[in-house]
TIDRENDO-852948 format. One line per 4 residues: number of its first residue (from 1); their letters; for each residue x, y, z of N, C-alpha, C. Coordinates in steps of 0.02 Angstrom, whole numbers. Layout:
BEGIN
NUM) A) X Y Z X Y Z X Y Z | ...
***
This chain:
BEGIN
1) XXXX) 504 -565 -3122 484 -497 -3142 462 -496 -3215 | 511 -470 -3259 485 -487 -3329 564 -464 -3359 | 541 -466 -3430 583 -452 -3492 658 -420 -3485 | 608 -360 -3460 672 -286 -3481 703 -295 -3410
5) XXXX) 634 -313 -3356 709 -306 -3275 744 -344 -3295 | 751 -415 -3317 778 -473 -3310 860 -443 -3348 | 847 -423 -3427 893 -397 -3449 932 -349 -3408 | 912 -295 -3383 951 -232 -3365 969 -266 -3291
9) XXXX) 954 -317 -3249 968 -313 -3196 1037 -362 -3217 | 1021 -416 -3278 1102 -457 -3287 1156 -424 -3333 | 1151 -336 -3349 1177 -297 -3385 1219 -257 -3305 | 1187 -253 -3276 1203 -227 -3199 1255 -273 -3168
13) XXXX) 1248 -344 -3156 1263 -384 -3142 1334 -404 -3162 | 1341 -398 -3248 1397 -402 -3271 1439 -345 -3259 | 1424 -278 -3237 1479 -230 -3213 1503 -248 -3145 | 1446 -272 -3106 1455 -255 -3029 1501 -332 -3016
17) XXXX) 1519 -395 -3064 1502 -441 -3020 1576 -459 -2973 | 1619 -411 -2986 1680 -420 -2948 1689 -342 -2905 | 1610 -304 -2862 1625 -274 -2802 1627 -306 -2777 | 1681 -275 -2703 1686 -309 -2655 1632 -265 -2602
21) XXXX) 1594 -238 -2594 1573 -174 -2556 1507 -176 -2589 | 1493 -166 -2657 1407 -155 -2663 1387 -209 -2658 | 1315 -202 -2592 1267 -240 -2597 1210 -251 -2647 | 1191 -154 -2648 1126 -165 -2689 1136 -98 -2749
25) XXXX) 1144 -161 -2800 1181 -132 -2867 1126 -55 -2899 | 1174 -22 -2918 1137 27 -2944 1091 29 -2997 | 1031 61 -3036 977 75 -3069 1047 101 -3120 | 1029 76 -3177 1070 93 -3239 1016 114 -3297
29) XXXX) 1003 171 -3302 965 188 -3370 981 150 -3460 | 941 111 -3497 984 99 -3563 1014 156 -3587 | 1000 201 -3577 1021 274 -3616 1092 303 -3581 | 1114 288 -3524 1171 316 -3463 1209 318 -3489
33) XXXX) 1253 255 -3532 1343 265 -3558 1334 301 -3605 | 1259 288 -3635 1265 337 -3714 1275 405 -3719 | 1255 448 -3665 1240 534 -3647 1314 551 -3631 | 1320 597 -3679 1367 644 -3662 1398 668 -3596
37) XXXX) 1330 687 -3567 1346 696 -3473 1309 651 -3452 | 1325 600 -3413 1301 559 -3366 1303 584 -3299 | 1230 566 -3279 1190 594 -3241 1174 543 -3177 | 1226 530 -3127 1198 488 -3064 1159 534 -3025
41) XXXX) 1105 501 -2993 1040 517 -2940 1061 476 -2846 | 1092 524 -2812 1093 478 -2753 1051 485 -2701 | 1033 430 -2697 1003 447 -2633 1015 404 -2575 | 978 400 -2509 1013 391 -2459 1005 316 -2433
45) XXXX) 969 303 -2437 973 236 -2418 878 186 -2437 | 871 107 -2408 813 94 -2399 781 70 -2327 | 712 72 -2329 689 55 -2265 655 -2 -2257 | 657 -49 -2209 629 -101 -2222 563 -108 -2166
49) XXXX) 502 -107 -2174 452 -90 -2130 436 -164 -2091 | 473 -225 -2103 466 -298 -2068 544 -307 -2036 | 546 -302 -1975 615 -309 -1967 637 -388 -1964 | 597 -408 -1970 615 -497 -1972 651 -514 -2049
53) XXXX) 650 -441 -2096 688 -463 -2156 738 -442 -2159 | 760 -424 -2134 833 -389 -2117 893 -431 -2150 | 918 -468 -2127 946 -512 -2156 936 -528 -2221 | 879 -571 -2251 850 -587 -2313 865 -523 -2386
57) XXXX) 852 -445 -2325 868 -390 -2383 919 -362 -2366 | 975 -393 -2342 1046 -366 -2357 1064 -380 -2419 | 1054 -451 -2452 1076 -475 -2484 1068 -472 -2545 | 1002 -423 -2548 960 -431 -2611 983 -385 -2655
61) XXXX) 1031 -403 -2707 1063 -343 -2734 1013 -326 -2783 | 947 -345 -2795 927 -318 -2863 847 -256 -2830 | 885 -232 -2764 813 -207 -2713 818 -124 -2772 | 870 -110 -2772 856 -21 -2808 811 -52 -2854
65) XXXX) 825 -88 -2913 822 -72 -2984 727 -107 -2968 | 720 -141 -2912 631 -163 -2914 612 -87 -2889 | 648 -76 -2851 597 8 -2832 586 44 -2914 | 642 66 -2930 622 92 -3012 610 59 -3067
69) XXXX) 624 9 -3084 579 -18 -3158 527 -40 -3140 | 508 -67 -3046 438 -98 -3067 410 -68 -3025 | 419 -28 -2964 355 13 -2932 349 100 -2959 | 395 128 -2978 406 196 -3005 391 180 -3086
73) XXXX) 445 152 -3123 419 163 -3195 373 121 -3213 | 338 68 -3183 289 28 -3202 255 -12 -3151 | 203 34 -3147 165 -5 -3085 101 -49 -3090 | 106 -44 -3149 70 -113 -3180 106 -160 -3222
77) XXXX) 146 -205 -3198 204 -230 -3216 168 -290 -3267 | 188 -295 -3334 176 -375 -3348 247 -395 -3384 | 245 -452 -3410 291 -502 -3463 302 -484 -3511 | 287 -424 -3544 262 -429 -3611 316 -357 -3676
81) XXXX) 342 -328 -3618 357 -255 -3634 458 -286 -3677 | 452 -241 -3748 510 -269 -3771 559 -195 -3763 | 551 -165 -3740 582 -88 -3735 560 -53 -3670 | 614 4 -3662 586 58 -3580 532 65 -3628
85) XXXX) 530 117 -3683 465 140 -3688 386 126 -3699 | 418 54 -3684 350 -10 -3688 307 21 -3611 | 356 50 -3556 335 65 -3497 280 109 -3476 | 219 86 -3447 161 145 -3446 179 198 -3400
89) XXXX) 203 241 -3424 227 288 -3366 166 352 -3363 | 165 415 -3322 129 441 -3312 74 413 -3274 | 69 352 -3234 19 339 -3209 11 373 -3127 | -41 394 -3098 -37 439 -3035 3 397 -2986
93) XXXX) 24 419 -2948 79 427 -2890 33 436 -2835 | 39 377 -2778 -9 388 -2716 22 433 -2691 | -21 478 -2630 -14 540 -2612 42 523 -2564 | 81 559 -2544 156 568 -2498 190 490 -2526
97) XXXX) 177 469 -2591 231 414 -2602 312 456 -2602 | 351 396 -2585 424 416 -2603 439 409 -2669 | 398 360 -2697 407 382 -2777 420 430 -2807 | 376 471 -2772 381 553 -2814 443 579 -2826
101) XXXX) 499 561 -2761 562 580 -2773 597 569 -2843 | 575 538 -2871 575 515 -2944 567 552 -2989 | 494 553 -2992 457 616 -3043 472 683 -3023 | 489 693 -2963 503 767 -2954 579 796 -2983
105) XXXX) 615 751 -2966 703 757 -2996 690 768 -3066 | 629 711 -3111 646 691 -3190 604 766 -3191 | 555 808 -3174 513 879 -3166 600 905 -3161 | 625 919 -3124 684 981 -3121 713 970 -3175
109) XXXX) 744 907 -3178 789 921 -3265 753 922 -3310 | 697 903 -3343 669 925 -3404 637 1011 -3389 | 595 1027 -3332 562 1085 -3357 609 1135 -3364 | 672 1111 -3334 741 1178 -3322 741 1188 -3394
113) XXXX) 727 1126 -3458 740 1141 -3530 685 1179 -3557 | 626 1148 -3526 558 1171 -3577 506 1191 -3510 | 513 1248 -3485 468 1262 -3438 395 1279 -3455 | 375 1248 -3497 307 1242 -3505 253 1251 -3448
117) XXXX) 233 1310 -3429 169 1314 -3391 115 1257 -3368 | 110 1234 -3462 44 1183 -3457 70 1123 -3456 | 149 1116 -3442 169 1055 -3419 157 1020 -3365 | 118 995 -3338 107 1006 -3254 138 932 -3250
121) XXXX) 166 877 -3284 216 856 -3248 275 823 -3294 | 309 792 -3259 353 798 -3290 392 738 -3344 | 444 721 -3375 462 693 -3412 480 618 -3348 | 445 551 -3347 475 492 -3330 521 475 -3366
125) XXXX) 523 504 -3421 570 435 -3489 650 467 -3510 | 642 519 -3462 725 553 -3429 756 487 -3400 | 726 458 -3340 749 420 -3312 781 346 -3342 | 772 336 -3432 799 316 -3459 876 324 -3471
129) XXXX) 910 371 -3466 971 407 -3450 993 424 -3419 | 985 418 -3350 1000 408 -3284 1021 343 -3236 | 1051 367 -3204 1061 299 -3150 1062 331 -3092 | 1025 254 -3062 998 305 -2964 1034 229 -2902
133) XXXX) 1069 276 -2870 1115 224 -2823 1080 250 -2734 | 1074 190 -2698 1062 215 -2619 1121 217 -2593 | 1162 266 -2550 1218 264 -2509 1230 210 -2469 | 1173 215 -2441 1197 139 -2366 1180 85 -2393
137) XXXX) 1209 41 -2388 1202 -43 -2409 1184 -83 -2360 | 1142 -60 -2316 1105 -113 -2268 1035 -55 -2254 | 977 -96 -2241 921 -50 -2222 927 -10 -2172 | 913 47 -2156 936 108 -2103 886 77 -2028
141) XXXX) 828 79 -2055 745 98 -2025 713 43 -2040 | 643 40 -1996 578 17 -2014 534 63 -2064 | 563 140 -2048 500 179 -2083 549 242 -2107 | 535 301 -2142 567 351 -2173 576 383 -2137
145) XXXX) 636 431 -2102 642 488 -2069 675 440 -1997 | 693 385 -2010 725 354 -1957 772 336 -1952 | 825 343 -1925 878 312 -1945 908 249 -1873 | 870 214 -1840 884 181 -1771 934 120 -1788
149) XXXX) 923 94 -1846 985 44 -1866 1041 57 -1876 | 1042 116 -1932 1104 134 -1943 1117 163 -1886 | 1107 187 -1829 1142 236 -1784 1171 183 -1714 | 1129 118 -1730 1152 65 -1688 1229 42 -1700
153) XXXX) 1234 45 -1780 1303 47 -1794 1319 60 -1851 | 1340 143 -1829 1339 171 -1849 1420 194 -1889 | 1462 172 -1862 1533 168 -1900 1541 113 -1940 | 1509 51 -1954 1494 0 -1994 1477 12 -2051
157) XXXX) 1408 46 -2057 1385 75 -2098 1404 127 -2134 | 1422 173 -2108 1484 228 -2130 1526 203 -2187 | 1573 156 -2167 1633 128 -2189 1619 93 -2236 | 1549 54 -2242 1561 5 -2303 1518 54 -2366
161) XXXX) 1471 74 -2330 1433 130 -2397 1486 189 -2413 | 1534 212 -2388 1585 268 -2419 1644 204 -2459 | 1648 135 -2458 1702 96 -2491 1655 75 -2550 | 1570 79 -2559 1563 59 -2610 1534 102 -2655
165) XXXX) 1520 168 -2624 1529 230 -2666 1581 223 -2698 | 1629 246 -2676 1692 226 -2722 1694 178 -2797 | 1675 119 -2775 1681 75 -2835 1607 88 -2869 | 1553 143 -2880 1496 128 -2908 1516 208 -2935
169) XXXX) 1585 233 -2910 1603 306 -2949 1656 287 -3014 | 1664 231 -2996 1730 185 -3025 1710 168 -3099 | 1654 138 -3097 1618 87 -3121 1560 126 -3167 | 1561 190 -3141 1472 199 -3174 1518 282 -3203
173) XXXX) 1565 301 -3167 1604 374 -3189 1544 439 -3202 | 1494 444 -3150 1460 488 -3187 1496 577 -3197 | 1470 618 -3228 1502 679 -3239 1462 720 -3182 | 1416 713 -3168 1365 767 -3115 1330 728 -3064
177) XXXX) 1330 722 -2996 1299 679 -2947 1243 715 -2938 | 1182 694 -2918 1125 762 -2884 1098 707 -2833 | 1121 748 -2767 1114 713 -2701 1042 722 -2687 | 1014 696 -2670 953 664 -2633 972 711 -2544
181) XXXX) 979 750 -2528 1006 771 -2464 1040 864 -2473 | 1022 888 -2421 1057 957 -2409 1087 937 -2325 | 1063 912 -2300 1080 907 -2221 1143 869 -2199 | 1100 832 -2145 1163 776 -2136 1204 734 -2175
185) XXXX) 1160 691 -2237 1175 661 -2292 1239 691 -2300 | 1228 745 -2356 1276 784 -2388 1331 788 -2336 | 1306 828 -2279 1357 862 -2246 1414 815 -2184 | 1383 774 -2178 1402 729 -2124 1407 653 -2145
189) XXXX) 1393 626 -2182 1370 548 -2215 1414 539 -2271 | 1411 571 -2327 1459 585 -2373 1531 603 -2364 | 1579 567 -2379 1669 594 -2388 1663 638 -2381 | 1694 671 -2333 1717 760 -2334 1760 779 -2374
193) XXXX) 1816 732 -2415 1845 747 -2477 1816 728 -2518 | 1750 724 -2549 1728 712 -2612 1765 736 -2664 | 1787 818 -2680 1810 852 -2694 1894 822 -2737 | 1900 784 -2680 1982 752 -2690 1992 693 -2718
197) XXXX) 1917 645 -2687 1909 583 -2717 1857 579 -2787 | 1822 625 -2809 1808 623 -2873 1808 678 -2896 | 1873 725 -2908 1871 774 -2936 1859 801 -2995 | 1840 754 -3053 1801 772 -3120 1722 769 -3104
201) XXXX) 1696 779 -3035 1642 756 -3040 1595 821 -3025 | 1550 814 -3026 1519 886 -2997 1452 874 -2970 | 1449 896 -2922 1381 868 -2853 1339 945 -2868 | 1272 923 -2858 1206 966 -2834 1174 940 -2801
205) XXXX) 1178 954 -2747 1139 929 -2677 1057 964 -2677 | 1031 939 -2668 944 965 -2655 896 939 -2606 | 863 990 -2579 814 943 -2538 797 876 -2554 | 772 834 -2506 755 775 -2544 674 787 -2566
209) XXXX) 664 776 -2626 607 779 -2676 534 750 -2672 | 549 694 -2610 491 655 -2599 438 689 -2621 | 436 755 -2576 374 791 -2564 368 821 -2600 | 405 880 -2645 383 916 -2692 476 951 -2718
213) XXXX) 459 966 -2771 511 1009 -2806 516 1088 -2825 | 541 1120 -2769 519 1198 -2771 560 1213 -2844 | 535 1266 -2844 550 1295 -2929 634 1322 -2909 | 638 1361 -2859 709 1366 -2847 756 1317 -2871
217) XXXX) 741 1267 -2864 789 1192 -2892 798 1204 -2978 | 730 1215 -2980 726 1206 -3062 764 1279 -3095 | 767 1322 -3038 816 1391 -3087 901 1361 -3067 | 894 1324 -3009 968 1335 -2994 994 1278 -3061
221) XXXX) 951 1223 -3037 990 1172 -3094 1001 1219 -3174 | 949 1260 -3189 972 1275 -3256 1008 1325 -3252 | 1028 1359 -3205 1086 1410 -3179 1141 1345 -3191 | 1164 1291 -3148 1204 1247 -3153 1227 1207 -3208
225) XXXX) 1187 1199 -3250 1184 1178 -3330 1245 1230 -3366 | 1221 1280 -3378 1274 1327 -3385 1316 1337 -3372 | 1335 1337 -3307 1415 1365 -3264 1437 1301 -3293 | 1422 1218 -3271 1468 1179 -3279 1468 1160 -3358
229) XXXX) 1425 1179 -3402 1429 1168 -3459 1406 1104 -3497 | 1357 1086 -3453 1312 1008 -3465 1288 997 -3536 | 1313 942 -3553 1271 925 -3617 1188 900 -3604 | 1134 943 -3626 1082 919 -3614 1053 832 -3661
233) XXXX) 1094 808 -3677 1084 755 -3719 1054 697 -3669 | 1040 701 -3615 1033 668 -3551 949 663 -3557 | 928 712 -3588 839 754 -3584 818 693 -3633 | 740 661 -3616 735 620 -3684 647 642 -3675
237) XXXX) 602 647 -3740 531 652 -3718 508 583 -3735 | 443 562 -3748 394 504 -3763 393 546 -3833 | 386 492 -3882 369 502 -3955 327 548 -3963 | 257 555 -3928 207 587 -3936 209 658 -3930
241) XXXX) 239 683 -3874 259 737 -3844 241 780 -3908 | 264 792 -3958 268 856 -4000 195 850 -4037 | 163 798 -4050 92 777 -4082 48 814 -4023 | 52 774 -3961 13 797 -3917 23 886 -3912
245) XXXX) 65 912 -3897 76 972 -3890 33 1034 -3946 | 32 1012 -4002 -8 1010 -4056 -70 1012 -4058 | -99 960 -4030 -164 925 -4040 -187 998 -3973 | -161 989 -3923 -177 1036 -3864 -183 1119 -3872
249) XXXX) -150 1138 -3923 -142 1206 -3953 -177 1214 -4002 | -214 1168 -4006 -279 1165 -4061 -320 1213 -4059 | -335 1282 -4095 -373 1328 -4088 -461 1295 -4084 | -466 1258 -4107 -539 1242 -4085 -541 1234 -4016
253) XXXX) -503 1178 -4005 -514 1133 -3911 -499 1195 -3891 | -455 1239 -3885 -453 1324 -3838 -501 1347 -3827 | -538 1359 -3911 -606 1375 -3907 -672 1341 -3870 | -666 1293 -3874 -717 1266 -3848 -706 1255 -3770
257) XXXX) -647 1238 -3749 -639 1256 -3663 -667 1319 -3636 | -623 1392 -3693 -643 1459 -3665 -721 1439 -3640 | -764 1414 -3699 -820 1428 -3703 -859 1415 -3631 | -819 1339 -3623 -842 1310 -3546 -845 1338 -3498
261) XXXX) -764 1379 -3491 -747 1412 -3429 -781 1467 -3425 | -852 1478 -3476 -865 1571 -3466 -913 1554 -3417 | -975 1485 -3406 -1014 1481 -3371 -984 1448 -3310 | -949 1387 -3323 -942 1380 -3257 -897 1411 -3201
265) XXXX) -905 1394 -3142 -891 1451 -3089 -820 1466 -3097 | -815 1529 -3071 -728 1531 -3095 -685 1531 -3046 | -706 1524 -2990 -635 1506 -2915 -691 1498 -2852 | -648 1486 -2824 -676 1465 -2741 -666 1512 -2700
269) XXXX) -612 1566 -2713 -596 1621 -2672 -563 1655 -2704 | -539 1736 -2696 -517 1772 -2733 -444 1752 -2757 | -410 1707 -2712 -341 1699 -2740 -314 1644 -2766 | -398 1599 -2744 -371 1523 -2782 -378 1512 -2857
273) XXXX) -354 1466 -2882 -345 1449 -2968 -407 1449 -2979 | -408 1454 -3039 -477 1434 -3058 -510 1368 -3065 | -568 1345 -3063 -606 1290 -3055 -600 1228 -3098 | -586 1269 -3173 -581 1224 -3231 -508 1240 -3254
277) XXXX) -460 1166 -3271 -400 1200 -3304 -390 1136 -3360 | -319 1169 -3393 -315 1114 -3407 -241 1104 -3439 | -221 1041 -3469 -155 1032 -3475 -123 987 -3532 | -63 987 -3522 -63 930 -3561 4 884 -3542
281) XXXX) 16 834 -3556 97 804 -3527 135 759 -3574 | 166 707 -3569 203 682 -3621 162 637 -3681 | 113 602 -3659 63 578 -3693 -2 582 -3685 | -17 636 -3639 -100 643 -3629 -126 722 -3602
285) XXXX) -179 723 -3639 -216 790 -3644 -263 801 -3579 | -263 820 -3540 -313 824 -3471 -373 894 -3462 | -428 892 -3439 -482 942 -3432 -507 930 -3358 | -486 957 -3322 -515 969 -3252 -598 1015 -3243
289) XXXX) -642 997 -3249 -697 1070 -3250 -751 1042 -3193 | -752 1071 -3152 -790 1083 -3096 -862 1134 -3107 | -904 1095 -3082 -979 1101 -3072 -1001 1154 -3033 | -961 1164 -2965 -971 1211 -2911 -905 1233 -2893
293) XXXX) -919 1286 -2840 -858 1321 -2819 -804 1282 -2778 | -839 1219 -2761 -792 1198 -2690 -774 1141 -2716 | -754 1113 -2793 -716 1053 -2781 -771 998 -2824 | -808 985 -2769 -840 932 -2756 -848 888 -2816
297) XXXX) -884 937 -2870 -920 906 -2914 -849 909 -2993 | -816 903 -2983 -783 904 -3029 -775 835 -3073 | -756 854 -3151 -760 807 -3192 -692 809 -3216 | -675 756 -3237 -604 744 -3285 -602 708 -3336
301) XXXX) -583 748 -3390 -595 718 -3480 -508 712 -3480 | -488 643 -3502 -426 635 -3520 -405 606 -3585 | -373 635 -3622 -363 593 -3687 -282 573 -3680 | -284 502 -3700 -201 472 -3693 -210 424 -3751
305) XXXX) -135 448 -3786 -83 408 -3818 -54 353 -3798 | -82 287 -3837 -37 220 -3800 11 210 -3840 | 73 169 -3832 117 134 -3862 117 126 -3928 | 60 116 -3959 40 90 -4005 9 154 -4054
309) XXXX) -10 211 -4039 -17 250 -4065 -102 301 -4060 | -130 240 -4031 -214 256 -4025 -218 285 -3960 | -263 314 -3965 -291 384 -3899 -361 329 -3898 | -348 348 -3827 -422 342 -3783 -434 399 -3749
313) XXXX) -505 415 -3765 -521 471 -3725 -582 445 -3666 | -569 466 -3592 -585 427 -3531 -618 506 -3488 | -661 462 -3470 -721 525 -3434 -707 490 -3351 | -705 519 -3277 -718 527 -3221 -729 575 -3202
317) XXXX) -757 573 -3111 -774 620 -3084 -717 641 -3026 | -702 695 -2986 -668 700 -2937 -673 646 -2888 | -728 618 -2887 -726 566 -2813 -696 503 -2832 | -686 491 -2893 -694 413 -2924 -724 377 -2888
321) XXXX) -772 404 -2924 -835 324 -2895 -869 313 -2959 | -880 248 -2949 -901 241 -3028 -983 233 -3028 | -1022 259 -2960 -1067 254 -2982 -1089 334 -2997 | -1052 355 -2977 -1052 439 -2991 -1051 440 -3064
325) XXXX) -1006 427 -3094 -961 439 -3146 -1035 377 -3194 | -1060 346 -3195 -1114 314 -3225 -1173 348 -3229 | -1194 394 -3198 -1246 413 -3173 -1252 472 -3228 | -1200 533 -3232 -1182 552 -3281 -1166 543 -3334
329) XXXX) -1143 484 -3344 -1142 483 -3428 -1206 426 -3450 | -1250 418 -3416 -1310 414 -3429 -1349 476 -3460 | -1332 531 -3449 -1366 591 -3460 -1361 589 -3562 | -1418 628 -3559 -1417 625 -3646 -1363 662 -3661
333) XXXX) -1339 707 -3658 -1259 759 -3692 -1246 695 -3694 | -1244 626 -3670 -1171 581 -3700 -1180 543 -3733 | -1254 540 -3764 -1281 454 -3780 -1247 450 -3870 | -1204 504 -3895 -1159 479 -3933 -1115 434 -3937
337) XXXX) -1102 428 -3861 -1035 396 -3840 -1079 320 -3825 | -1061 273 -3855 -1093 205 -3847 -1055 155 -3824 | -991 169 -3819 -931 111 -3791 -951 141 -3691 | -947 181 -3679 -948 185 -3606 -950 158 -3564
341) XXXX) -870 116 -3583 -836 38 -3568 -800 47 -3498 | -813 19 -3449 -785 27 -3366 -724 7 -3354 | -656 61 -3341 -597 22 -3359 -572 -1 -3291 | -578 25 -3234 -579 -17 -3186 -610 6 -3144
345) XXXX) -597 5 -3063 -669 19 -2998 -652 104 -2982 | -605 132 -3032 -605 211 -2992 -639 241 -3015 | -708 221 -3061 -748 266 -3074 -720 267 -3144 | -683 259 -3181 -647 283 -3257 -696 255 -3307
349) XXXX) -709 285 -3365 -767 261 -3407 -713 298 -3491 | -736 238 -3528 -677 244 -3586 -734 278 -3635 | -738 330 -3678 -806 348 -3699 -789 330 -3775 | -722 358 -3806 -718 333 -3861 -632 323 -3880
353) XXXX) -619 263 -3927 -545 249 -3941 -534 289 -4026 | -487 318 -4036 -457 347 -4096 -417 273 -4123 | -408 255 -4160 -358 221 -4200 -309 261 -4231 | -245 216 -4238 -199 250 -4251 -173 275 -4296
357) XXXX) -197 270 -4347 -202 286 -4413 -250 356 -4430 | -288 391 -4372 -311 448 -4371 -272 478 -4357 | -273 568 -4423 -258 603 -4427 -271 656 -4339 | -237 713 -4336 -238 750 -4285 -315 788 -4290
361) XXXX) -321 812 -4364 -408 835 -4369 -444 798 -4340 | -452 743 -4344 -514 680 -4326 -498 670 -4239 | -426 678 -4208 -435 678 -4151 -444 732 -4118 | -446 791 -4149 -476 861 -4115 -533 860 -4123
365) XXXX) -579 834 -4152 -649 833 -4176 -678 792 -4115 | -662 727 -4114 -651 678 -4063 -661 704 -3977 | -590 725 -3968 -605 767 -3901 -631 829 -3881 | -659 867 -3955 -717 906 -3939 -773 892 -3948
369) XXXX) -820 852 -3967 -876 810 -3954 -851 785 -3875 | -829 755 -3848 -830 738 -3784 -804 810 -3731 | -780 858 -3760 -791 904 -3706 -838 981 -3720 | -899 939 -3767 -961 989 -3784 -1021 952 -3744
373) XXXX) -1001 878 -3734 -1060 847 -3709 -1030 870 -3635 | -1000 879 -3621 -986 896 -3554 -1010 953 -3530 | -1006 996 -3587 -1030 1070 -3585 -1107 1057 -3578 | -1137 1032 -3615 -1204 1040 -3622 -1216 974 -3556
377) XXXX) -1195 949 -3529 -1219 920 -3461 -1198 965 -3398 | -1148 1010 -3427 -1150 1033 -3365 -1197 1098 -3350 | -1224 1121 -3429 -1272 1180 -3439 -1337 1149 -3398 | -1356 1090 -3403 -1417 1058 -3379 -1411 1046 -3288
381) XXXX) -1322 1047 -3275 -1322 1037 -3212 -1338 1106 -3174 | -1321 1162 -3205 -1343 1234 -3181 -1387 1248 -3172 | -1437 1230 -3234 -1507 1236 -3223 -1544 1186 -3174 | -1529 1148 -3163 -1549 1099 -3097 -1589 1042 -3127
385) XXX) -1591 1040 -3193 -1609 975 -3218 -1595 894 -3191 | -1538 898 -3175 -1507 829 -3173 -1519 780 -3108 | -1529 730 -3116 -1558 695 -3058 -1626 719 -3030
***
């Protein structure tokens, strides 16, 4: 794998290495012993879609911590990273991934703090201070929503995942559990004396998140914050967060969006959002603005903060295709932009890099030249100039 799993999985290793009961050791955040309230994430189990590995992934105690450090917090994994926050997080999430269960949990506890509107998602680098455990210690299924293994034997399974709960409550002591489950999980799968067997502890059960995180979650948890009296010291942002936030509230870039959004179209139907929006998140500034009413033609201006401190600001189209996305920034509004460097096949085109040593003026200047040439290509696309 690399660096940081290697470390955190033989940091894991040295707690767990005298269970008798866990198979597959829990996801330990560097930040977990340090927080005031420690924060375990449970969820229910894994699925193995080759049943010929069955065996091979009983054994594999290091299966959680590859789901989260290398397909959730870094899915472009290399050798090279000396810290979590070396981790490229914020990168998109394929559509109905279970990943999301991830980003949607780290979305409920941060926006419960900072419900930011134009937050549209949420804090990954929470999950630095967290730890996430699966209940069952053998694969359930071939696929999600199945449970045909475990139900084959089904008092087996029972018995050894409620004996190594135990020792990963032992071992890890968190102050607040938040179950992955409202149903059976919770209600049937879980100790019916939880209550008795970890009574300093305090459970919030929730839908499971895969799919989305209703806001209800996000009032109850900060309803729950309160009653039990949680230290939010658990909450962590990306360095950038308060720069970016800044740079985004920039009365020019407002201005010059308003300006966008007066011509182009403003919804698809009376009750849908509007066409053009825009946002911002822990390290990157986003511009959604659409051409026509239905979608189609939409463009996306993104400016992101790397590690290192320099912004790239990156031009695509809704389809990612990159011959779309070429075709257009061929158009004169861009022939400022002279790097219109191809960063990989989704169509993404890098138009210009900030260095890091630029002030916030020079990068508001920056990403309004790239979202005036947008304006004035898309003024030419109205008029029917183009192509």
């Amino acid at each position: 794998m690399g660096k940081i799993y290697d470390e955190m999985i033989k940091e894991t290793e040295l707690l767990f290495q005298n269970s008798k009961s866990v198979k597959y050791w829990p996801y330990i955040g560097k930040g977990y012993f340090k927080c005031a309230t420690k924060i375990l994430v449970l969820g229910e189990s894994h699925y193995l879609t080759d049943p010929s590995r069955v065996k091979e992934m009983e054994n594999y105690s290091g299966w959680t911590n590859e789901v989260i450090i290398w397909a959730y917090l870094n899915q472009e994994y290399c050798q090279n990273f000396s810290s979590f926050d070396d981790f490229p997080k914020w990168i998109s999430l394929p559509k109905n991934s279970y990943l999301k269960g991830f980003r949607n949990t780290a979305k409920m506890l941060v926006q419960s703090i900072v419900p930011d509107k134009n937050l549209k998602l949420c804090s990954d680098y929470v999950w630095k201070n967290l730890a996430f455990y699966n209940f069952f210690q053998r694969p359930v299924a071939c696929r999600p929503g199945c449970h045909e293994w475990l139900m084959a034997d089904y008092n087996n399974y029972i018995k050894q995942a409620r004996a190594a709960l135990d020792e990963v409550m032992d071992l890890l002591k968190p102050d607040v559990v938040i179950v992955w489950g409202k149903g059976v999980f919770y209600k049937k799968w879980l100790p019916s004396d939880m209550a008795q067997r970890y009574p300093k502890v305090n459970f919030f059960p929730i839908n499971h998140p895969s799919y989305n995180i209703k806001q209800e979650y996000i009032d109850k948890w900060k309803n729950f914050v309160k009653q039990h009296k949680i230290n939010e010291q658990y909450t962590d942002y990306h360095l950038s967060h308060k720069r970016i936030e800044s740079i985004f509230n920039d009365k020019r870039l407002k201005d010059c969006f308003k300006r966008i959004k007066s011509f182009f179209p403003k919804k698809r139907k009376e009750n849908d959002p509007d066409t053009c929006c825009c946002w911002f998140s822990e390290r990157s500034i986003g511009y959604w603005l659409c051409l026509d009413a239905n979608d189609s033609n939409a463009m996306i201006v993104l400016a992101t903060i790397d590690e290192n401190g320099e912004m790239s600001i990156n031009f695509s189209t809704r389809h990612g295709n990159e011959l779309i996305s070429a075709l257009i920034l061929n158009h004169p509004s861009f022939d400022a932009f002279t790097q219109k460097r191809n960063l990989n096949c989704d169509g993404i085109f890098e138009l210009c890099r900030v260095g890091s040593n630029a002030d916030d003026d020079f990068i508001v200047s920056s990403i309004k030249n790239v979202l005036e040439s947008v304006e004035n290509f898309g003024k030419s696309f109205m008029m029917k100039k183009f192509f």
